[in-house]
C-alpha positions in Angstrom: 58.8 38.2 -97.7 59.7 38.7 -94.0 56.2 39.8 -92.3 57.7 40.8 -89.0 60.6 42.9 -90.8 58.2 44.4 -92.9 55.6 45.3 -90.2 58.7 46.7 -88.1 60.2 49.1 -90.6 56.9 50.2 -91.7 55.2 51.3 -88.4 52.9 54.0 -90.0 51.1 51.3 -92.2 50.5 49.1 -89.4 49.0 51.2 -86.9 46.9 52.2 -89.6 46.0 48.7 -90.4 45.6 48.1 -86.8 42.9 51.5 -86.6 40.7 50.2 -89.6 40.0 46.7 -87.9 39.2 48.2 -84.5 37.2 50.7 -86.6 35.5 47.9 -88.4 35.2 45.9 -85.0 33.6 48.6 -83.3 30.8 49.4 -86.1 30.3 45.9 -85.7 29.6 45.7 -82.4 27.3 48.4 -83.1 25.5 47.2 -85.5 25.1 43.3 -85.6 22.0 42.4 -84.1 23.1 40.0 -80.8 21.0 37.0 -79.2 21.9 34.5 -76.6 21.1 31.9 -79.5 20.6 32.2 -82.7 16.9 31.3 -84.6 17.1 27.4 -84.9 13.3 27.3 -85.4 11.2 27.7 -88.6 9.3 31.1 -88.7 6.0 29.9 -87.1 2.1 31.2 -86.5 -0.2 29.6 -84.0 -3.7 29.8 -84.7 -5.4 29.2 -81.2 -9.0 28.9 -80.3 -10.7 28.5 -77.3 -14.0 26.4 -76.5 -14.7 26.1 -72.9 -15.4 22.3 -71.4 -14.9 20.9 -75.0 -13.3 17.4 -74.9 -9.9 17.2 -77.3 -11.9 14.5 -80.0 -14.1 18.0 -80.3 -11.9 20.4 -80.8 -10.0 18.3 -83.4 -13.6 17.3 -84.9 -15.6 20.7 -84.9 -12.2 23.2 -84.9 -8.6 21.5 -86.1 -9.6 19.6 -89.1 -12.0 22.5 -90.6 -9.2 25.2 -90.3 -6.3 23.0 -91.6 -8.6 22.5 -94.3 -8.5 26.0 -94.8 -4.5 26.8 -94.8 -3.9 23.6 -97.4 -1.9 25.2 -100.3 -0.9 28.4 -98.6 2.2 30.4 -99.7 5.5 29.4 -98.1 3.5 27.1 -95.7 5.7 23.7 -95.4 4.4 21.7 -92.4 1.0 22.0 -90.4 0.6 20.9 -86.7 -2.3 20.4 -84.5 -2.7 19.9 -80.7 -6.2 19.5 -79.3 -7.2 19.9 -75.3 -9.7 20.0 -72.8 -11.1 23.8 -73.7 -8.9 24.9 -76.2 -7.3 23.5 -80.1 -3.8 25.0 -81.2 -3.3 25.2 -85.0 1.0 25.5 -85.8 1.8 26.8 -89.0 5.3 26.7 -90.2 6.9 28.1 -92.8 10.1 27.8 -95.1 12.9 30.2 -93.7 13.0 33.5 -95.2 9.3 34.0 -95.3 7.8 37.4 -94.9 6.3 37.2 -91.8 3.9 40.1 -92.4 2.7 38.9 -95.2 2.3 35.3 -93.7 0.0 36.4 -91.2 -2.0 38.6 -93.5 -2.8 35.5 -96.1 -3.3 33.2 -92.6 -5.7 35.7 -91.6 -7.6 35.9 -94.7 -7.8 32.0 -95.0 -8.8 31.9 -91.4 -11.9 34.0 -92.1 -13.3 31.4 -94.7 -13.6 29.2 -91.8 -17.6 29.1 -90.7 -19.8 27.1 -89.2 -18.3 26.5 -85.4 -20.6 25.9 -82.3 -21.9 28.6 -80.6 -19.6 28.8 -78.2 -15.9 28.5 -79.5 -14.4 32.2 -79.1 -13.0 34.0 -82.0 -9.8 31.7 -83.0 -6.7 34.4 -82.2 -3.1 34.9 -84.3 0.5 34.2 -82.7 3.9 35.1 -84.1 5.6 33.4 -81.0 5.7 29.2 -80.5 4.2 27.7 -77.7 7.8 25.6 -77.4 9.5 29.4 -77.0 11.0 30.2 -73.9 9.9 34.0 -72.4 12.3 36.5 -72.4 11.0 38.2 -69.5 8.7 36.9 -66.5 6.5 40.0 -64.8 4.8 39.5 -61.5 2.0 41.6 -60.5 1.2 42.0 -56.9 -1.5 44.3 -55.0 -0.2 47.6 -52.7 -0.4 48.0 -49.2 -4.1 48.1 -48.2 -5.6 46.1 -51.2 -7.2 43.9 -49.8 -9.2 42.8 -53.2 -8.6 39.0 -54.1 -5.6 38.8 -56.8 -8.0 36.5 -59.0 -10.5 39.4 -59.9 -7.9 42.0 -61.4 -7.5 39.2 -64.3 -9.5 41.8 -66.8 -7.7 44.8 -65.3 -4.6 43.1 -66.2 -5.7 42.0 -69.6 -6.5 45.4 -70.4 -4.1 47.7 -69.3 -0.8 45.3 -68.5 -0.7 42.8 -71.4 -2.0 45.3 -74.0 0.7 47.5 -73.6 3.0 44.9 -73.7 1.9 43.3 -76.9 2.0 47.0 -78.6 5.9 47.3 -77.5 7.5 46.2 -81.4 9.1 42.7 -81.2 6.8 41.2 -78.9 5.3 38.2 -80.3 2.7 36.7 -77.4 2.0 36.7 -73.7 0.4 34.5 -71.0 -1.7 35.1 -67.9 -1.2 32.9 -65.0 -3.3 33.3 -62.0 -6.2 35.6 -62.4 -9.9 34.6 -63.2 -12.3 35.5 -65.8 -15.4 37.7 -65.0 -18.6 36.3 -65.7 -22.2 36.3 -66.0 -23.1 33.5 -63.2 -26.5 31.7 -63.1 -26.9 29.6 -60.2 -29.8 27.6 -60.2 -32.1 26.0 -57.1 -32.6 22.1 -57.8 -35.8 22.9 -55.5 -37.7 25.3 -57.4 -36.6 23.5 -60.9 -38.7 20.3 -59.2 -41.2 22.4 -57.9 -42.2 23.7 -62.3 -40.5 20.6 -63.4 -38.1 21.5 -65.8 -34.9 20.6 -66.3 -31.1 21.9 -67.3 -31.6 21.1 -70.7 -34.6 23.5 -71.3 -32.9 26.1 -69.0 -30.2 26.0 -71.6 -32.2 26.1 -74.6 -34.5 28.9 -73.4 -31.6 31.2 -72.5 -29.7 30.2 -76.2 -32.7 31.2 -78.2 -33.4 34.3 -76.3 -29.3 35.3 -76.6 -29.9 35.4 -80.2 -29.4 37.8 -83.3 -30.0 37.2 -86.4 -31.1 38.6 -89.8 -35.2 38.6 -90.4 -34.7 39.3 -94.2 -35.3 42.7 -96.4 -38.0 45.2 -96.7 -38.3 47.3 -99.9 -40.0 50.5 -99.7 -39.7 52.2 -103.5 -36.3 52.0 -104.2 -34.6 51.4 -100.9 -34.2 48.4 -99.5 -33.6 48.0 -96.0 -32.4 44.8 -94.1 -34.2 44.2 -90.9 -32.4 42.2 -87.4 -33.3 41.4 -85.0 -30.9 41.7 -81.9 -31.3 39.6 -79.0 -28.3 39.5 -76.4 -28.4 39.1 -73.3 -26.1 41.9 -71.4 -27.3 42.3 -68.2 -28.1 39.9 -64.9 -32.5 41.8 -65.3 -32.5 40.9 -68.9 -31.2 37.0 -67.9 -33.7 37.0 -65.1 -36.5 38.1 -67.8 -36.4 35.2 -69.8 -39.4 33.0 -69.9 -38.8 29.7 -69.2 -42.5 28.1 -69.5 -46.1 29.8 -69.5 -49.0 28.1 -68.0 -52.8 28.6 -68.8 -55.2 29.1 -65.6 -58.6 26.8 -67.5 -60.7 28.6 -65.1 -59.8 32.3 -65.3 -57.5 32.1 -68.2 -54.7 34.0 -66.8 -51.3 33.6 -68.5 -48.6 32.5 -65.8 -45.2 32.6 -66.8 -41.6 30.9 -64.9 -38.7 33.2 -65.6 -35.3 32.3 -64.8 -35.1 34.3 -61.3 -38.0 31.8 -60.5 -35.7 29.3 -59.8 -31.9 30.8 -60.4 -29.8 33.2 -58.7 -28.4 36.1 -61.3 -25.5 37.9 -60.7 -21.8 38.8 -61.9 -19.1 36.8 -60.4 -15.3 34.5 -60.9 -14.8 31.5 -62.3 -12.7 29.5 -60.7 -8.7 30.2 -60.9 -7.0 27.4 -62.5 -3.7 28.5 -61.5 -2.2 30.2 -58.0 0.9 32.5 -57.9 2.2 33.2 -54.7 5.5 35.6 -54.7 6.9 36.2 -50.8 4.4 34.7 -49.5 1.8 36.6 -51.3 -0.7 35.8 -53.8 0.0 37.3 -57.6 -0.4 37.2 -61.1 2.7 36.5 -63.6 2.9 37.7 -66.7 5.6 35.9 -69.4 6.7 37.6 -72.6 7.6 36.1 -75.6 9.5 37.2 -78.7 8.7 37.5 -82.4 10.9 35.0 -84.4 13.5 37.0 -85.5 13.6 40.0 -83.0 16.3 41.6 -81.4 16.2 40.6 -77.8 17.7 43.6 -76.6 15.8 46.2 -78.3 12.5 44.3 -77.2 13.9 44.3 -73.5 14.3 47.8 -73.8 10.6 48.7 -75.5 9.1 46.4 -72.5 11.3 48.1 -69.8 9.9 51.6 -71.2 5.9 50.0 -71.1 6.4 48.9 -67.3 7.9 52.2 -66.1 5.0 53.8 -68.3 2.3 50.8 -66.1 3.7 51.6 -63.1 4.2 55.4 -62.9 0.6 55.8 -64.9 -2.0 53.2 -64.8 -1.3 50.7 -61.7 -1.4 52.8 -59.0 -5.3 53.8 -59.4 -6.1 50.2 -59.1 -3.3 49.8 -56.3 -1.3 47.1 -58.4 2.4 46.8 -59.1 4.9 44.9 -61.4 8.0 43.8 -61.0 10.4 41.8 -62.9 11.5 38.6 -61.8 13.6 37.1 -65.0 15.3 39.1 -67.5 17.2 37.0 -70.5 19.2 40.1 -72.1 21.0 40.3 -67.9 23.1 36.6 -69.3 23.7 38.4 -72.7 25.2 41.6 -71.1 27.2 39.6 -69.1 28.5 38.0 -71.8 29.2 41.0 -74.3 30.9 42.5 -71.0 33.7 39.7 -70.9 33.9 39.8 -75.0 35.0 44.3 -74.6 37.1 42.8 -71.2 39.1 40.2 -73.5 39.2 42.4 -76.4 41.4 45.0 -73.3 43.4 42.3 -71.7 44.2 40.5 -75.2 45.6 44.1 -76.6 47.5 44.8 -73.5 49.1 41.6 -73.8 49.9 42.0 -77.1 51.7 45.0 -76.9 53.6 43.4 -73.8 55.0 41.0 -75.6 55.7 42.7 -78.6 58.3 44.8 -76.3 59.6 41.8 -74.6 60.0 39.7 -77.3 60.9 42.3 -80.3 65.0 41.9 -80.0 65.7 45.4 -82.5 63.2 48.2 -82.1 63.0 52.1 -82.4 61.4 53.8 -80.2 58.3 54.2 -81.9 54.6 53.9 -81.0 53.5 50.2 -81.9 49.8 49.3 -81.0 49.2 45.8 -81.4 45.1 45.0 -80.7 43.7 41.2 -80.5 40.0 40.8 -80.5 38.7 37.8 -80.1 35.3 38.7 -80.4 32.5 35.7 -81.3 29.5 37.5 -81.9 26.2 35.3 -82.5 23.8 37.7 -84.7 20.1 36.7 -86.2 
């Protein structure tokens, strides 16, 4: 069979040949989900936790070994990581491709919340879909107005908030990070002097103020048939209630008066910063930056688009009360929009060429309509 003689006296069966793949090509564009790279990595959860001033041996002692402990034999789990730091322990979870996600995280979760027994101050361990090893899809600087004149550092809670919870509600997003800003806390600064002066030390400043920021249960009282379970609650949530706590009580042997050392005897109360462990600096100004990471598996550009929406919805709504602004300074679907932009520009140029040549070459031809399309479209989906 001659193709080219065929194709030539049949002209109404290859233009309609020619229609259905464009047709085809263009639901496919459409429709495929596109990516600058596909997913190479295992679907993954991060099980983070944070214990300030902790040395790495504690973490992995106190925090790493009791929760891997914990995920052994969990559904679709097929490798377990661990990285332990000054301040913080990072749990990785991986599973086999092809996992339900949602369901990963709901089993992780439950398994996490057999976990007891940490020290009193590791904060409540917190769920990632995104990997630590993940590059962010977007990078968001936040810088103060004209006329703020408030230090960058001390809008880290504002930004937690407002800026990053809004972000991590946009579908797709699987994690931020905060780089810059400092946390607000309660700030007890002690004078070495006055400590002498009742002689006590650090030590029993410490244990005084961790037994009185205490609740805890004080057991069951039964009154006919009722029962009712009695607490007592002890926490410490203001800067008078700090400087209230009793320290030591002396007896005067000769009047018998009760004296008492509180902790504004020999401490300074008040809210204030830590110290930022990080400075940002965009044109010469000081800022915050805010990177955005994807869920494994999400379409890049439809999270770009949810994230753009949350920003315009930050900065028209909520920033302007506290004289903040964002901008964007990276943006990894710009690349992939260049790139479908020279696919639809080759798909042009390759048909026009096509049907040049055809003409050309073609020695016998009547004068019909012949479209002749090449696409040489490479599409990358998830």
């Amino acid at each position: 069979m001659n193709l080219i003689k065929q194709a030539i006296e049949r002209p109404i069966a290859v233009i309609a040949g020619v229609i259905l793949i464009v047709m085809f090509g263009v639901v496919a564009l459409q429709t495929i989900p596109i990516q600058l790279i596909p997913d190479v990595q295992k679907p993954q959860i991060t099980v983070e936790t944070r214990w300030g001033g902790a040395a790495p041996a504690e973490g992995e002692r106190e925090i790493v070994n009791r929760q891997e402990e914990a995920f052994r034999g969990l559904e679709g789990l097929e490798e377990i990581e661990s990285r332990s730091r000054t301040g913080q322990a990072e749990v990785y979870l991986n599973f086999r491709i092809g996992q339900n996600m949602d369901k990963a995280l709901l089993l992780v979760s439950n398994r996490l919340d057999r976990v007891n027994g940490y020290p009193a101050e590791v904060d409540e361990p917190t769920l990632k879909t995104a990997s630590s090893e993940d590059n962010a899809i977007g990078w968001f600087i936040i810088t103060r107005d004209e006329g703020n004149d408030e230090p960058i550092h001390t809008f880290r809670d504002f930004v937690e908030d407002t800026v990053i919870d809004r972000l991590e509600r946009v579908a797709g997003v699987g994690a931020t990070r905060l780089y810059g800003g400092a946390e607000r806390q309660l700030q007890i600064t002690v004078k070495p002097e006055r400590m002498a002066h009742y002689g006590l030390t650090i030590g029993e400043v410490v244990r005084a103020l961790r037994a009185a920021n205490a609740s805890m249960s004080a057991g069951d009282v039964d009154e006919g048939k009722r029962s009712y379970v009695v607490r007592t609650e002890g926490e410490l949530t203001s800067p008078s209630q700090v400087a209230a706590v009793v320290l030591r009580s002396f007896r005067d042997p000769d009047t018998g008066r009760i004296a008492r050392v509180t902790v504004a005897d020999i401490a300074e109360i008040g809210f204030g910063y830590n110290k930022p462990r990080a400075s940002i600096r965009r044109l010469g100004h000081q800022a915050i930056a805010v990177p955005v990471y994807r869920e494994t598996g999400a379409n890049v550009i439809e999270t770009m688009d949810g994230i753009r929406e949350a920003i315009d919805e930050l900065n028209q709504d909520y920033l302007p009360r506290a004289r903040l602004r964002v901008v964007q300074t990276y943006d990894e679907t710009v690349y992939i929009n260049s790139a479908i932009n020279l696919v639809q520009q080759n798909i042009l140029i390759g048909g026009a060429l096509a049907a040049v040549i055809l003409l050309i070459f073609l020695r016998s031809w009547r004068p019909t309509l012949i479209v002749s399309i090449a696409i040489p479209v490479s599409v990358i989906g998830s």
